[in-house]
N, C-alpha and C positions, 0 to 999 in steps of 0.2 A: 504494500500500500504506500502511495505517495506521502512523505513529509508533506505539513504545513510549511508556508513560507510566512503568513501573514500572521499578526494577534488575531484576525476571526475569522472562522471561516464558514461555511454553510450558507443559510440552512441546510441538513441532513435530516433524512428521515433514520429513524433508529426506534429498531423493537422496540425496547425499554421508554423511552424518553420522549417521544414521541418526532414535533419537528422540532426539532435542536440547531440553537446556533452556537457554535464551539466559539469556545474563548485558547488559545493558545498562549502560554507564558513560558515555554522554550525558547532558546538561539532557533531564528529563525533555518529552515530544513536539516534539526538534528532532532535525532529523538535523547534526550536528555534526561534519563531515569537511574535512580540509586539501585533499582529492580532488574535482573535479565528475564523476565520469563519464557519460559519454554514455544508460549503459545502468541507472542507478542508481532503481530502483523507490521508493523516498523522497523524490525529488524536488529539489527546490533544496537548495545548501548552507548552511549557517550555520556561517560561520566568519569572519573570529574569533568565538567563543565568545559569544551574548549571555546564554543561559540559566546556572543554577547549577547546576553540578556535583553528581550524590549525593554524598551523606557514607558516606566509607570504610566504616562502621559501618553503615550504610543498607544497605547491598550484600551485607555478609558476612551479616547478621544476616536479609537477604531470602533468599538462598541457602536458612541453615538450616532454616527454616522451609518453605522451600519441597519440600527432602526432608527432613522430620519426617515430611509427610504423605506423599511416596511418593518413594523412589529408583529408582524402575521407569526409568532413562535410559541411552542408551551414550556420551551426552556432555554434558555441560556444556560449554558454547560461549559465549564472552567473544565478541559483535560489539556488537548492538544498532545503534544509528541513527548509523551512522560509522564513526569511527577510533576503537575504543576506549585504544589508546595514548596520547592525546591528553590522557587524565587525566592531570591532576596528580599522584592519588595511586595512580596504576597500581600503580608495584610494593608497598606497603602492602596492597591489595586482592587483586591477585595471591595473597599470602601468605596472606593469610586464607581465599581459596577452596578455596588447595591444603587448609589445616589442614581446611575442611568437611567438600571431598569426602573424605578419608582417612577422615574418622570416619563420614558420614553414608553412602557410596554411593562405598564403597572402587573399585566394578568400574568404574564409570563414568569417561571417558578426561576429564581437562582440556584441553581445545582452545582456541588460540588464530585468530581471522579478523580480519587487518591488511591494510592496504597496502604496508606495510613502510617507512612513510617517516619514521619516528622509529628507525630503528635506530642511529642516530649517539648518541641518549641513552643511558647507562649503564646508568640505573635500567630503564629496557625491557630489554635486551638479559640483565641478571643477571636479570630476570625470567624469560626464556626457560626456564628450565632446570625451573622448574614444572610447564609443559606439555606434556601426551605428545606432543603434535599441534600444529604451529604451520603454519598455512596461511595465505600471503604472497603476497597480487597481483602478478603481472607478465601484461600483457594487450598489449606490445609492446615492440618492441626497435628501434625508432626514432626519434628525438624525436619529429618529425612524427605520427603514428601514435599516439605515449605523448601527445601534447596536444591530439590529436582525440577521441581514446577516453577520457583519462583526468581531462583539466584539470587538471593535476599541479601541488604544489607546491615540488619539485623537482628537479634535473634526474635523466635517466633513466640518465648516467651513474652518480652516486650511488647511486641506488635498486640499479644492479646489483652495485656495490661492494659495500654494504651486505649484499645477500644470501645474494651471495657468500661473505659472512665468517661469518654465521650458522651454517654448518655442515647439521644437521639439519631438515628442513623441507618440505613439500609447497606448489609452485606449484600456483597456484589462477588458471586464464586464460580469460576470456571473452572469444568471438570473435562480432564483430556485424559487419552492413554496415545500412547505410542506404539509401529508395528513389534518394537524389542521388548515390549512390555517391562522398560525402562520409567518412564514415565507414565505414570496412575495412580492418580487421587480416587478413584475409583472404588478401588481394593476395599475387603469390608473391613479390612484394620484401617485402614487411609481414611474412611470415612465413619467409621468410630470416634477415631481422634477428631476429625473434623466437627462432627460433632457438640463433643466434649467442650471442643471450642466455642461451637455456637452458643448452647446453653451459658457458659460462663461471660458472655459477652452480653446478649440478650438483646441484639437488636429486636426492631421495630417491624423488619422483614427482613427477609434472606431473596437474591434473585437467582437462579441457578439458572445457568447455561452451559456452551460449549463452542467451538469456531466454528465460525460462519467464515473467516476469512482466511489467506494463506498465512499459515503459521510463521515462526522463524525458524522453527524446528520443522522440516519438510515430511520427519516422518509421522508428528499427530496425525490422532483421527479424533473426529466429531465423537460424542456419546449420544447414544440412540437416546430420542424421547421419554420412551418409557424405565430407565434406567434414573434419568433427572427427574420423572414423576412421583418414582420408588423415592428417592432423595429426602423430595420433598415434603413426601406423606412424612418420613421421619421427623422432620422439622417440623411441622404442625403437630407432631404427636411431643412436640418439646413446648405448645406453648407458644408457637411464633411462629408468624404470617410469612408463607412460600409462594414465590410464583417462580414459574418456570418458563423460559425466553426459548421456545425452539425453534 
């Protein structure tokens, strides 16, 4: 899949989120992630950072213009080519999208898509409260499991702490296997622990899916329907709202 070059890009139609206008806060055409994942359609990481940063101004000031000309969106969605937390000036920008949308495309939700692995930073976390919608990767609940799938840059204890503590929020979890059955979050221990995780977390809802796109790893494959519906039922027999994106 093509890098972003610009802070916005869209509208995209997308399962989950409906018409989305992406917000980008990577160096413009890198994908810029603390994360490899297995299943990641942008392909290599670049991290540490070598590209620049947009300018706080660059971003806000792309937004509005972007609905001058039309607010026809049911989201504005902060991802783009990574971690967009990763900015420096996250929570600066954050503020200015909220002041946007309020003016420009009141009805449309401000959405956040993380990994959740900067939630120990302050300025992220006061950020939170902008967004109607914060959707936060967890794709395993094992280390093993979290550094096949995810190439993480922290441990997966953290990450659940972290999420833990956020409160309000929808888990967002892709399930792959691979033809070496190397990678599989799958597995009934993979997804035991996964589990395990969710319940200590407690979000609001869980989204289970799988790739629709080409991977970075060429040998995943998709997971059948009925396998994420199996998932799901388990999730809802935890007490917390599943839906499944196939």
């Amino acid at each position: 899949m093509d890098l972003q070059v610009g802070p916005v890009y869209g509208p995209v139609l997308s399962r989950r989120l409906g018409r989305s206008l992406g917000i980008n806060l990577t160096p413009a055409g890198r994908k810029t992630c603390n994360f490899s994942c297995a299943y990641c359609q942008y392909g290599s990481t670049d991290f540490p950072v070598r590209g620049q940063w947009p300018r706080s101004a660059d971003v806000i000031a792309a937004l509005d213009r972007a609905l001058a000309v039309s607010n026809d969106v049911d989201r504005i969605t902060v991802a783009g080519n990574g971690e967009p937390t990763l900015h420096p000036a996250f929570a600066p920008i954050v503020e200015g999208l909220f002041e946007i949308r309020a003016r420009r495309a009141p009805k449309a939700k401000l959405a956040l898509l993380s990994n959740g692995s900067t939630l120990n930073r302050l300025d992220v976390v006061y950020s939170l409260v902008h967004f109607d919608e914060r959707y936060m990767k967890l794709d395993a609940g094992d280390a093993t499991t979290f550094r096949l799938v995810n190439g993480p840059s922290l441990p997966l204890s953290r990450l659940i702490a972290d999420l833990r503590s956020v409160g309000r929020l929808t888990l967002q979890s892709m399930f792959v296997r691979d033809a070496a059955n190397v990678v599989d979050n799958t597995t009934p221990r993979a997804i035991d622990a996964w589990l395990g995780a969710v319940d200590q977390i407690r979000p609001e809802c869980v989204h289970l899916y799988s790739v629709q796109r080409e991977p970075m790893r060429s040998s995943l494959r998709a997971v059948p329907e009925p396998v994420l519906r199996e998932i799901a039922d388990r999730v809802s027999a935890l007490g917390v709202r599943a839906q499944v994106f196939a």
